[in-house]
VEXZAMAR-307549 format. One record per residue (C-alpha): residue in three letters; x, y, z. Coordinates in steps of 0.001 Angstrom, whole numbers, padded with zeros to 6 digits, always signed. Example, Ala and Ser with C-alpha at 12.3 -4.5 7.8 and 13.67 -1.06 7.14 Angstrom:
<marpas>
ALA+012300-004500+007800/SER+013670-001060+007140/
</marpas>
This chain:
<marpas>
UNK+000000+000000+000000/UNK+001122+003632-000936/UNK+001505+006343+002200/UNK-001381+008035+003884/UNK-000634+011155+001907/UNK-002398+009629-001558/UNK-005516+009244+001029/UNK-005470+012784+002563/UNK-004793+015189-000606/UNK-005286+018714+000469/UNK-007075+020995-001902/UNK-010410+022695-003555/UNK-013900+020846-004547/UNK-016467+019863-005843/UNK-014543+016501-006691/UNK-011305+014546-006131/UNK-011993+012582-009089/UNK-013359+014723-011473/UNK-011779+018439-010466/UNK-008525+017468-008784/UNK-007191+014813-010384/UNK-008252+016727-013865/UNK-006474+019879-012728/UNK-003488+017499-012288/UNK-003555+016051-015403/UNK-003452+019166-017191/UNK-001030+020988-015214/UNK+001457+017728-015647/UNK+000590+017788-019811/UNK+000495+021740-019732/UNK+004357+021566-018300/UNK+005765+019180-021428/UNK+003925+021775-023872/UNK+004690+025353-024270/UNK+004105+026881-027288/UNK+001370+025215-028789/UNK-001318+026458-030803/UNK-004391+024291-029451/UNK-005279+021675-026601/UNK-007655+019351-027351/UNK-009168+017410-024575/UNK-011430+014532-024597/UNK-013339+013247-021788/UNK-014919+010192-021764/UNK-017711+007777-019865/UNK-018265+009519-016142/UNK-016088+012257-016518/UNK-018049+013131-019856/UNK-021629+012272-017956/UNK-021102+014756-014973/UNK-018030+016667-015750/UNK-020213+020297-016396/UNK-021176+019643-012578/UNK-018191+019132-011175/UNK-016415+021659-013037/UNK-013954+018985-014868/UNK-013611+021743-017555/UNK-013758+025058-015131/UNK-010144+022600-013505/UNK-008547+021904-016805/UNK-009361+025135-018419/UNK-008017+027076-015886/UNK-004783+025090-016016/UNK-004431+025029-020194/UNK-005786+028640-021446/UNK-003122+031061-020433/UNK-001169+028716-022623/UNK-003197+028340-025835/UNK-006685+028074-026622/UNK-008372+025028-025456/UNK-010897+022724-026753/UNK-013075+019961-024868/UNK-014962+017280-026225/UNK-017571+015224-024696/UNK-017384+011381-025100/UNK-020052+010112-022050/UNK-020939+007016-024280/UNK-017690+005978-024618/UNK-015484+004142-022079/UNK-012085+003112-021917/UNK-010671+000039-020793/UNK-008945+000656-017932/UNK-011738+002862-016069/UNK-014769+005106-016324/UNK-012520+008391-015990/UNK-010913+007867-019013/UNK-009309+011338-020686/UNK-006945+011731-023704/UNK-005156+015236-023792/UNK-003986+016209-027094/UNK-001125+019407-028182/UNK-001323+020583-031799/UNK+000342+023254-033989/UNK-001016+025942-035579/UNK-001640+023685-038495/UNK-003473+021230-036580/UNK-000950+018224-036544/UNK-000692+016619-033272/UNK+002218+017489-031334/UNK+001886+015259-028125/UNK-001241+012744-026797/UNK-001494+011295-023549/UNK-004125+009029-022157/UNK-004587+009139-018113/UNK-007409+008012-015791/UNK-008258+010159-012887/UNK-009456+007113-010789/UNK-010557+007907-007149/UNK-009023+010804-004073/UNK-006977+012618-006660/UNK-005466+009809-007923/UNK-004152+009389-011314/UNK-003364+006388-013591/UNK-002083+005698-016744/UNK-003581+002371-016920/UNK-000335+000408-016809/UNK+000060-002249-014123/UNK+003041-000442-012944/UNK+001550+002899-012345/UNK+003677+004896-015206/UNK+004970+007893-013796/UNK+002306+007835-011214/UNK+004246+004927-009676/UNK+005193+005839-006025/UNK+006757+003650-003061/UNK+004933+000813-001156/UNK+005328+001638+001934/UNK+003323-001134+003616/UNK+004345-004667+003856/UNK+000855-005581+004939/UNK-002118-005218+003260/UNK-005143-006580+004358/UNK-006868-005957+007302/UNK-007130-009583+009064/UNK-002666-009564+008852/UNK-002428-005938+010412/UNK-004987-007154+012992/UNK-003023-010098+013871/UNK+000237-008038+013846/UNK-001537-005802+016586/UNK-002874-008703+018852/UNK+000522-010268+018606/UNK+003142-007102+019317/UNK+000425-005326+021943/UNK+000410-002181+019213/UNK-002548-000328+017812/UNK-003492+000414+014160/UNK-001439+003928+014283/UNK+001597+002314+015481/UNK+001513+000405+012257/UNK+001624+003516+010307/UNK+004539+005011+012942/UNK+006247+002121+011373/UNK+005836+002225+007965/UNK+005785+005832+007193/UNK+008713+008298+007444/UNK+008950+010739+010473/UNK+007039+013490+007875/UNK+003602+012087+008599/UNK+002900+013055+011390/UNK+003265+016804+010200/UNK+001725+016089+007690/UNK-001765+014180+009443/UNK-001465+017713+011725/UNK-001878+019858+008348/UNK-004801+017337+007439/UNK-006379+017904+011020/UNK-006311+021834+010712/UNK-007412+021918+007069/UNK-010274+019495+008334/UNK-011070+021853+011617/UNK-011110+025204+009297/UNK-013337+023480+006760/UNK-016013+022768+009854/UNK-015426+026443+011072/UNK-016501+027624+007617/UNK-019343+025919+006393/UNK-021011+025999+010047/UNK-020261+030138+009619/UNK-020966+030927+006042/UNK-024342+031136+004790/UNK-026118+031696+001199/UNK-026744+029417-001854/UNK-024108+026994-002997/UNK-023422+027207-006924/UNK-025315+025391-009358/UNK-028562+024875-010750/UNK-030045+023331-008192/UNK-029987+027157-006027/UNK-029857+024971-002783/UNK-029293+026644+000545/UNK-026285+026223+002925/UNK-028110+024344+005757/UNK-024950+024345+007989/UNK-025868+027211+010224/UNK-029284+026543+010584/UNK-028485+023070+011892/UNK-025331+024450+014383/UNK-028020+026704+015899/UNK-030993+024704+015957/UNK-029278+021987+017429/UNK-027865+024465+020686/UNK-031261+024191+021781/UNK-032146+020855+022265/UNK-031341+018445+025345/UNK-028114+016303+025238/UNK-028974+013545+023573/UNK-030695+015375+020406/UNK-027944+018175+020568/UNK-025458+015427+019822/UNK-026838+014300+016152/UNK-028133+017872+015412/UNK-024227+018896+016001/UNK-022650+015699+013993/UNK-025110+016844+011318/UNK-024035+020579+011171/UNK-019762+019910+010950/UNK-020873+016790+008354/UNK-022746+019488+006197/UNK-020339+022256+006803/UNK-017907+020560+005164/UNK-019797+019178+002110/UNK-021487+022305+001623/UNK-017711+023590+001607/UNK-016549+021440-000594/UNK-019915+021668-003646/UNK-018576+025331-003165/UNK-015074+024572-004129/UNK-013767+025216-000831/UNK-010419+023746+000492/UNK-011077+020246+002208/UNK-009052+016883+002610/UNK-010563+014317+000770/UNK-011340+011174+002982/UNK-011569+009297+001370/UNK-012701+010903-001568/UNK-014002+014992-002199/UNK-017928+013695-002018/UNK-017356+011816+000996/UNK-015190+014524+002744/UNK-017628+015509+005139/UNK-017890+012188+006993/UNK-014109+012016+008826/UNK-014266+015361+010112/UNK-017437+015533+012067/UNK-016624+012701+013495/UNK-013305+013959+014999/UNK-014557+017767+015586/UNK-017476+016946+017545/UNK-015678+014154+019699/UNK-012550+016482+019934/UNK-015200+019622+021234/UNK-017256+017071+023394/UNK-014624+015187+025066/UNK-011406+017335+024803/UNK-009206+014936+023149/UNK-005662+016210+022590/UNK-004318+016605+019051/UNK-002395+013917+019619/UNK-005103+011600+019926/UNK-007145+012860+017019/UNK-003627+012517+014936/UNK-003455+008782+015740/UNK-007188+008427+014894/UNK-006819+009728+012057/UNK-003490+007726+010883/UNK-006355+004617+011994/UNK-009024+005501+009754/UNK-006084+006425+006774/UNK-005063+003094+007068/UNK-008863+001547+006617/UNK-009468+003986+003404/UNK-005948+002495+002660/UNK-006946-001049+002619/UNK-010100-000509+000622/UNK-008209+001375-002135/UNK-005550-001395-002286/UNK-007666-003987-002444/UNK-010868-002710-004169/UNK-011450+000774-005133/UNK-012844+004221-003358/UNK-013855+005698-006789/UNK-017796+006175-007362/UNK-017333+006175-010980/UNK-016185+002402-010612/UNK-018128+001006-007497/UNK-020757+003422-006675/UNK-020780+005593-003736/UNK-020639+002406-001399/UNK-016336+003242-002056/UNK-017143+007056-000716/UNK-019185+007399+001399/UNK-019160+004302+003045/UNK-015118+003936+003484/UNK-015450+007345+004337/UNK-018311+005511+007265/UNK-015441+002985+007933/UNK-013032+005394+008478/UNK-014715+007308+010894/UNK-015733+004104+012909/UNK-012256+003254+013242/UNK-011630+006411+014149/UNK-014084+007116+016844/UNK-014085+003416+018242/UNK-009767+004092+018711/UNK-010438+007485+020490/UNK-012837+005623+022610/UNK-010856+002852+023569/UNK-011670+000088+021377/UNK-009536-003173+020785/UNK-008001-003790+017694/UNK-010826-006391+016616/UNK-013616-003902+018055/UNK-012168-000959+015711/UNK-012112-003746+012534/UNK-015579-004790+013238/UNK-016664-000926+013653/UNK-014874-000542+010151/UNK-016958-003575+009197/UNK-019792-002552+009995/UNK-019793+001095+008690/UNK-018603-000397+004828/UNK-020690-003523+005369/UNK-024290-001245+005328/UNK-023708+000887+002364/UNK-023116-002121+000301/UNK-024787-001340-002820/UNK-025049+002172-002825/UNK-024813+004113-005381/UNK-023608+007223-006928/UNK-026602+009232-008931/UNK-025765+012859-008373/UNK-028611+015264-009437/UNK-027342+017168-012429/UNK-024047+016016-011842/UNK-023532+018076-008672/UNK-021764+016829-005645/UNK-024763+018076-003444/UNK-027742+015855-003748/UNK-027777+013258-002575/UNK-024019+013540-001742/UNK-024214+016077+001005/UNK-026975+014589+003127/UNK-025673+010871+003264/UNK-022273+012478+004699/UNK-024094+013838+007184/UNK-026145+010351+007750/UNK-022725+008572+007552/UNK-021749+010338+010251/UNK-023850+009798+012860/UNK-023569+005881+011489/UNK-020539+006231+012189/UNK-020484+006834+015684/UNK-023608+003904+016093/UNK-021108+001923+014677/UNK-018259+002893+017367/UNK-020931+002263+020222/UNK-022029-001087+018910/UNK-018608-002383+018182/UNK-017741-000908+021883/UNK-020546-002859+023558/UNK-019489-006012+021946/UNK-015892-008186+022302/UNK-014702-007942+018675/UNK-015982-011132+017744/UNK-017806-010835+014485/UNK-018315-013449+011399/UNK-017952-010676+008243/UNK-014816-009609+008187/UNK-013582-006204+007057/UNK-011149-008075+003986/UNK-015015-010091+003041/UNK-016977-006463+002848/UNK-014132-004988+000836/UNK-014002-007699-001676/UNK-018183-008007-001468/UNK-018093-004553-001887/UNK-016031-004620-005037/UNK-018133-007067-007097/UNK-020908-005456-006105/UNK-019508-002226-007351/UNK-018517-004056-010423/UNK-022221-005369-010851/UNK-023980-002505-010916/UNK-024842-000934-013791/UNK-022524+002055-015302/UNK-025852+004079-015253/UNK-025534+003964-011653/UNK-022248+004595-011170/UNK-021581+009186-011567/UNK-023027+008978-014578/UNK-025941+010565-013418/UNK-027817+008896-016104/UNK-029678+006869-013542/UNK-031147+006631-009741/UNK-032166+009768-007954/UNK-030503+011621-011085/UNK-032697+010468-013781/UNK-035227+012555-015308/UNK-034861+015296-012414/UNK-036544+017870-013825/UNK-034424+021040-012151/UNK-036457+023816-014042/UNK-040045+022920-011679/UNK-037958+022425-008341/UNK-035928+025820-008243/UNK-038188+027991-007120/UNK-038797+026082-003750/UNK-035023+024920-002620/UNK-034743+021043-002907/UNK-033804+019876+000728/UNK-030491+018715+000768/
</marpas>
């Protein structure tokens, strides 16, 4: 498995798939061509279907036009091989003969491919020897060391710097959305419904304050993030909401040092880790089951460290927050990352934490294991139909008529 900091990548929304990993594309092709006439760029399958939504072109424009005019072409019919996020970047002269092409797959949390089994240039250093859940599991039973420790040893001394820049960026993001009010972009003129939920939920008794709070940082974030805020993905941009609830409301409620969150959060880097090594966190190739639920998994590990949990009681909380969103999938209303994206964050959330409690009241003992959900949870991604999977051809997206729902404000 790669280091924690292909997991956590720092930087603006709506997507890690379709807007950062883009933007990266073109700024690597823009820096091997100066002085061309014309870019040509061709997006194809789910970048094609929902790439006006998440501002795929807005990323790559802004990257190739103070260099040359640029063109884009649609292709959402059309999928490559290697994966749905398929894009072909093309230099030409001023007569139109092609000076340089280059084929590269944006595929999941900023990630890029060239669809080689060796990674191309994209090809960094395994840092992990072990990569499935059950061995790190048994590695922690057998030296008396928790998940974090694991990543202490694998990682160089940078990471920890590095997981502190994650936990700020993840702490500001909260401090925004649950302060800034107004519409988010789009067609869809939805309100910011962070605020309102931060100071509805004051008022209630304990017990309700709790969710209404988990709720509020969940949507602060993902209403940051449709906005093209700066977030962490975690696993992903659309499920970037989840993580950080989690850890701001149990760092506010129970004073947690930063040292604490840190290690929970090298935890629940290490679960997203697993799941992209061994099956995939990209919506465009397993649905949103690889967002927002690892992004559920991650925060159950999380929370169920901070709270004490055993090694097996974190894996089964892991478990159990990937194991029900099996089959979900990704069908994002005019290709925006804000229905239904920015709601089930805030659901995942609070599952989240039921999954920390649940795993806590129990002694580990489980018969799914986290390695069975992933690879479940890959098929099943695999299985479902392309339609279904940020294409936004499909599901909740299909037919939405956005023209007779703007004047009231679709709920998030």
């Amino acid at each position: 498995m790669k280091s924690l900091k292909e997991i956590y990548r720092i930087g603006k929304g709506p997507s890690s798939s379709h807007t950062m990993g883009p933007q990266k594309a073109a700024q690597i092709f823009a820096s091997r061509n100066n002085g061309v006439s014309l870019f040509v760029v061709t997006l194809y399958g789910s970048l094609a279907a929902t790439g006006r939504g998440h501002m795929t072109d807005v990323a790559i424009r802004d990257v190739l036009e103070p260099l040359a005019p640029v063109d884009i072409l649609w292709e959402p019919s059309v999928f490559l091989p290697y994966h749905p996020n398929g894009m072909k970047f093309e230099a030409r002269d001023a007569e139109g003969h092609t000076l340089d092409e280059w084929t590269v797959y944006s595929i999941g949390g900023g990630a890029l491919s060239e669809g080689t089994a060796q990674g191309g240039i994209f090809d960094t250093p395994e840092v992990y020897g072990m990569n499935t859940m059950t061995e790190i599991m048994e590695w922690c039973n057998s030296t008396g060391r928790s998940y974090w420790e694991y990543v202490d040893m694998c990682e160089d001394s940078s990471i920890w710097d590095y997981l502190q820049q994650v936990w700020e960026t993840m702490q500001a993001a909260v401090e925004r959305g649950i302060n800034n009010e107004g519409r988010l972009p789009g067609p869809l003129n939805l309100m910011r419904k962070a605020p309102i939920y931060y100071v509805k939920a004051s008022g209630y008794k304990q017990s309700l304050q709790t969710r209404g709070l988990v709720y509020s940082y969940a949507l602060a974030v993902s209403e940051e993030n449709a906005s093209g805020g700066t977030i962490v993905t975690a696993p992903t941009c659309g499920a970037c909401g989840v993580l950080p609830a989690v850890l701001y409301h149990v760092y506010k409620g129970h004073a947690f040092s930063d040292r604490r969150i840190l290690h929970a959060i090298a935890t629940a880097g290490l679960i997203g880790n697993i799941v992209k090594h061994n099956a995939s966190i990209s919506g465009a190739d397993v649905g949103c089951q690889g967002e927002v639920g690892v992004a559920c998994a991650m925060a159950s590990a999380a929370a169920c460290q901070l709270f004490g949990g055993s090694p097996s009681q974190i894996e089964y909380a892991a478990e159990m927050g990937l194991e029900h969103h099996l089959g979900m999938t990704c069908d994002p209303v005019c290709g925006l990352v804000q229905i239904p994206c920015i709601e089930r964050n805030a659901f995942a959330a609070t599952r989240a934490l039921d999954a920390n409690l649940y795993a806590s009241f129990s002694d580990g003992t489980h018969r799914v294991s986290f390695d069975k959900v992933i690879n479940v949870m890959k098929q099943t991604g695999h299985d479902i139909p392309s339609l279904y999977k940020e294409t936004s051809e499909g599901g909740l997206a299909k037919d939405f008529d956005t023209d007779s729902r703007l004047g009231g404000g679709m709920p998030v």
